[in-house]
N, C-alpha and C positions, 0 to 999 in steps of 0.2 A: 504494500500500500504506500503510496506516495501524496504528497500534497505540495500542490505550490508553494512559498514560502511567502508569494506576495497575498493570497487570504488570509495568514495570519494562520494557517490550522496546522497542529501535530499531531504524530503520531502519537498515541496510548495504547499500550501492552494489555491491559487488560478488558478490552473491545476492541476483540480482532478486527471487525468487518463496520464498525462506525465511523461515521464520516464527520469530521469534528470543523466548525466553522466560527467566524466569531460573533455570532447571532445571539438575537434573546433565548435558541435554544441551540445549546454546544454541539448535541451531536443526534441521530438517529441509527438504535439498534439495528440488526436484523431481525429483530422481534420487538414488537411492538404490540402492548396490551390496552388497549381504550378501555376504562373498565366505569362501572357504576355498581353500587349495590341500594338495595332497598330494605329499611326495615322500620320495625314496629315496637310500641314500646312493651318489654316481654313480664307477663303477668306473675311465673315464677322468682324473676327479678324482684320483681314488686313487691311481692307478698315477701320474700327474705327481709329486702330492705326496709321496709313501712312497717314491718310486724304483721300484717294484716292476715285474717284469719283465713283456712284453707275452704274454708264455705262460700266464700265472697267469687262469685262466677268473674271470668277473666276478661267483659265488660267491663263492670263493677270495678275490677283493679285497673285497668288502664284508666279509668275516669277521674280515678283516686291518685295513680301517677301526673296525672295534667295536674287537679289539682295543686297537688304538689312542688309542681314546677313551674308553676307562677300561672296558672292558667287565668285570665280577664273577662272580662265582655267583649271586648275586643278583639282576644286572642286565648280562644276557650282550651285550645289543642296547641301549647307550646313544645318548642323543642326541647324535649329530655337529654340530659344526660344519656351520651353514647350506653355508657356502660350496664344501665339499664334497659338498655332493649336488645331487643336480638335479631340476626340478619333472615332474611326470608329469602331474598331472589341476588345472584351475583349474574351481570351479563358484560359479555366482551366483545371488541372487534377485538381479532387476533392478526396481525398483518406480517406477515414472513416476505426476507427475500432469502433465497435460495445463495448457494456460492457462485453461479452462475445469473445472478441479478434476476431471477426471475420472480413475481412478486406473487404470494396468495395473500387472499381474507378468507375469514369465515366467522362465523358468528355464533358463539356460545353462551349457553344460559345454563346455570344452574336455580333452583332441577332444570330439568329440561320441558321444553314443554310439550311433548311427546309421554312423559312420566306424568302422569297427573297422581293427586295425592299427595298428603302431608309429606316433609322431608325433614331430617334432624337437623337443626343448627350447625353441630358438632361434625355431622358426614359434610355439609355443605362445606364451611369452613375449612375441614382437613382436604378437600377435595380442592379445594379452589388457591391455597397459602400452597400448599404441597406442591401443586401445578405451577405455580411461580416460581418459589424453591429451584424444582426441578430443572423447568427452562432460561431460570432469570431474563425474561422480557425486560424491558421498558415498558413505565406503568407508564400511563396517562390518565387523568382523572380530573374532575371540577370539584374547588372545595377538598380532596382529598387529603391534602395533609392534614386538615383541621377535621375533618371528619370519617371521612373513608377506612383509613391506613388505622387513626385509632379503638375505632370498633372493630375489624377486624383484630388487633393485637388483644384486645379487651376479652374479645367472646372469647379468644381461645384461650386468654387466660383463665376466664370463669369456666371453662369445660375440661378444663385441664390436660389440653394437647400437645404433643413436642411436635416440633418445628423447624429443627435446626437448620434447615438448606434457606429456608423462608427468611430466620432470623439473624442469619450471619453477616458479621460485618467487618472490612478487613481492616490489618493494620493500618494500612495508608489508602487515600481516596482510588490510586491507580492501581492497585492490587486488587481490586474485585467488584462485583456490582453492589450497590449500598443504597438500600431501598427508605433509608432514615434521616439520609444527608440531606440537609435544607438546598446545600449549596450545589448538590451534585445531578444531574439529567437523566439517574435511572429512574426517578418516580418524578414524572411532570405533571404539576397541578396545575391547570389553563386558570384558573382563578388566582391564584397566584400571580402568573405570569402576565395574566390582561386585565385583572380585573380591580385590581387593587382592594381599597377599604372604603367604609364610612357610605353616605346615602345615596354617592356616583356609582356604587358599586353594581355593574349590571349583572343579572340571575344569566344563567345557564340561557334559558328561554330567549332573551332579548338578543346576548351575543349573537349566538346563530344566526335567530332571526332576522338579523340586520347584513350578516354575512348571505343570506341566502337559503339555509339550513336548517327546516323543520324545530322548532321547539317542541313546547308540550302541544298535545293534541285534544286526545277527550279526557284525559287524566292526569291529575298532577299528587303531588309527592300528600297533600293532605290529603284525597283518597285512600291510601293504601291503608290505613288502619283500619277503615270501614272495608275493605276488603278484602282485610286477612281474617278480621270476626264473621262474614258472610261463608270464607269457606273459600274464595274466589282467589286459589292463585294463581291461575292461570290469569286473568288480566293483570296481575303483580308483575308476574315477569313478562308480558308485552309489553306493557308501559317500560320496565325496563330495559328491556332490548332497544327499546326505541331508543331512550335516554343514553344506553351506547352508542348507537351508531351516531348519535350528535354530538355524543361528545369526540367520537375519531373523528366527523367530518370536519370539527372544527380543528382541532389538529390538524387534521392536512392542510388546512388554509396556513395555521400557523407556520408550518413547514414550508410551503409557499412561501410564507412572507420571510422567513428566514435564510432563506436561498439553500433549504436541502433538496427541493422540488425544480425544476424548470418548470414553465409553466403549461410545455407539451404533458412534462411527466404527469405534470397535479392533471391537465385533464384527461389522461388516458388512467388513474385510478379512479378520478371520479367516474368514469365510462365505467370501470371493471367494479366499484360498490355497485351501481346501478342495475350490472349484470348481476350481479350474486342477491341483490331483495328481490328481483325479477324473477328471479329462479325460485325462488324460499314464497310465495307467496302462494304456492296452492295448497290447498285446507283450509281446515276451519280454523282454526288454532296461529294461522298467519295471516289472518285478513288484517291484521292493524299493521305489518310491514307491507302491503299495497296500499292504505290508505296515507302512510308513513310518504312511500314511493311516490303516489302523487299529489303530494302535498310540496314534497323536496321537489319536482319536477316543475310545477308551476314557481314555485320560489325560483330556481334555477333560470328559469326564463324571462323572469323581474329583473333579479339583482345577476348582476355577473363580475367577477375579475375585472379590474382596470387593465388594459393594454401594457406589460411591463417595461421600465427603460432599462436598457442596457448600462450595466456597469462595468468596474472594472473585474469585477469578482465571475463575470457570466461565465466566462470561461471553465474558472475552478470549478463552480458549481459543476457543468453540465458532466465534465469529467469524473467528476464523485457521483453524480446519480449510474452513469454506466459500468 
């Protein structure tokens, strides 16, 4: 691997095949995790924390958790404390390039939505950290430092799982991927990165939307607790699938904008996501990734990419995408 020296980019030993720039984001895996998860605040939490008695139906306890947690007139269903709730639906883009540049996606949920029926926290969890562990992707995520990453660490503490591939962190930043480092690009939070703090700070929703890119649809993040007491999780993990795929597709913009894309590249993945929900949408069980699909497709024919100027870095870039 070689690099100009007029981008400003080095070699690092420990990501063989990233391409390191000097942008708001340093470098792009060969794997790449888009991820979201969804959850609810969890009644057995409750009832340990609150004292509260094992009679009280697990309504009852979430109602008494809001409570708890400042609930208003205004704002009946506040946000709880990570550690008392527990994860329901994990969904991913997964975006690989081969050694030969050749690039996939695909698109995972845990459960799957194919499995219907209850699933343990503790399988979901080991199933999804382990899968990380395993491959050390590049996470991507909204909000995730401040909330993702630490319920994840949280449940498995409270379930009492080992983890070690998931939780390793090495001596020095270039010896290995480090999923904890504020300062480092294997776990990228797009809120972080774009979105700053205080009442400019725009939702997952508007980003996109303003990019071109599906927000929410017919569901958003306060449904899902009415929707895991009806029983209903299969709409849990559509809504989050969804909530994946917007959050890669805004990453790829980012990527764009950070010259790891050319702008032929960005639109021949955008073509190749479009190919992969296009495929994924027969049954019952994917109608919300066609209504997802043309929703992104009308946005797409609104908003589009400005025409890009040439720099001096055109060069470098085009050379590190192939």
């Amino acid at each position: 691997m070689t690099h100009s020296s007029r981008s400003g980019c080095h070699r690092r030993s420990h990501v063989t095949a990233a391409w390191y720039h000097p942008a708001v984001i340093k470098f792009v895996s060969p794997e790449v995790w888009a991820f979201d998860l969804e959850w609810v605040p969890d009644p057995a939490s409750g009832r340990r924390v609150y004292g509260l008695p094992a009679s009280l139906d697990d309504r009852a306890v979430m109602e008494e958790m809001w409570q708890r947690g400042g609930a208003t007139a205004e704002d009946p269903r506040p946000f709880l404390k990570t550690v008392v709730c527990r994860v329901v639906s994990v969904s991913a883009v997964i975006r690989k390039r081969d050694p030969q540049g050749h690039l996939t996606h695909t698109l995972h949920s845990l459960p799957p939505l194919d499995e219907p029926g209850p699933h343990g926290e503790a399988d979901l969890l080991a199933r999804f950290m382990g899968g990380i562990g395993k491959h050390k992707p590049q996470l991507v995520g909204f909000n995730s430092q401040s909330a993702d990453l630490p319920i994840l660490l949280q449940r498995a503490l409270a379930h009492g799982l080992s983890l070690p591939e998931f939780c390793h962190r090495p001596d020095k930043p270039w010896e290995g991927v480090d999923y904890f480092a504020r300062s480092g690009d294997h776990h990228l939070d797009l809120k972080e990165l774009f979105c700053g703090r205080g009442r400019a700070t725009p939702s997952l929703h508007e980003l996109a939307t303003v990019c071109g890119i599906p927000g929410k649809l017919h569901t958003s993040a306060l449904d899902v607790a009415d929707l895991w007491l009806a029983g209903d999780l299969q709409r849990i993990v559509q809504y989050n699938e969804c909530d994946a795929i917007t959050t890669f597709l805004v990453w790829l913009r980012a990527a764009l904008l950070a010259g790891h894309l050319t702008p032929a590249a960005y639109a021949q993945e955008v073509a190749d996501l479009d190919a992969l929900l296009e495929s994924k949408t027969v049954g019952d069980t994917h109608h919300h990734l066609r209504e997802y699909l043309d929703a992104w497709r009308a946005l797409r024919s609104a908003v589009a990419p400005a025409a890009p100027v040439a720099d001096s870095s055109d060069a470098t870039v085009t050379t590190a995408q192939r």
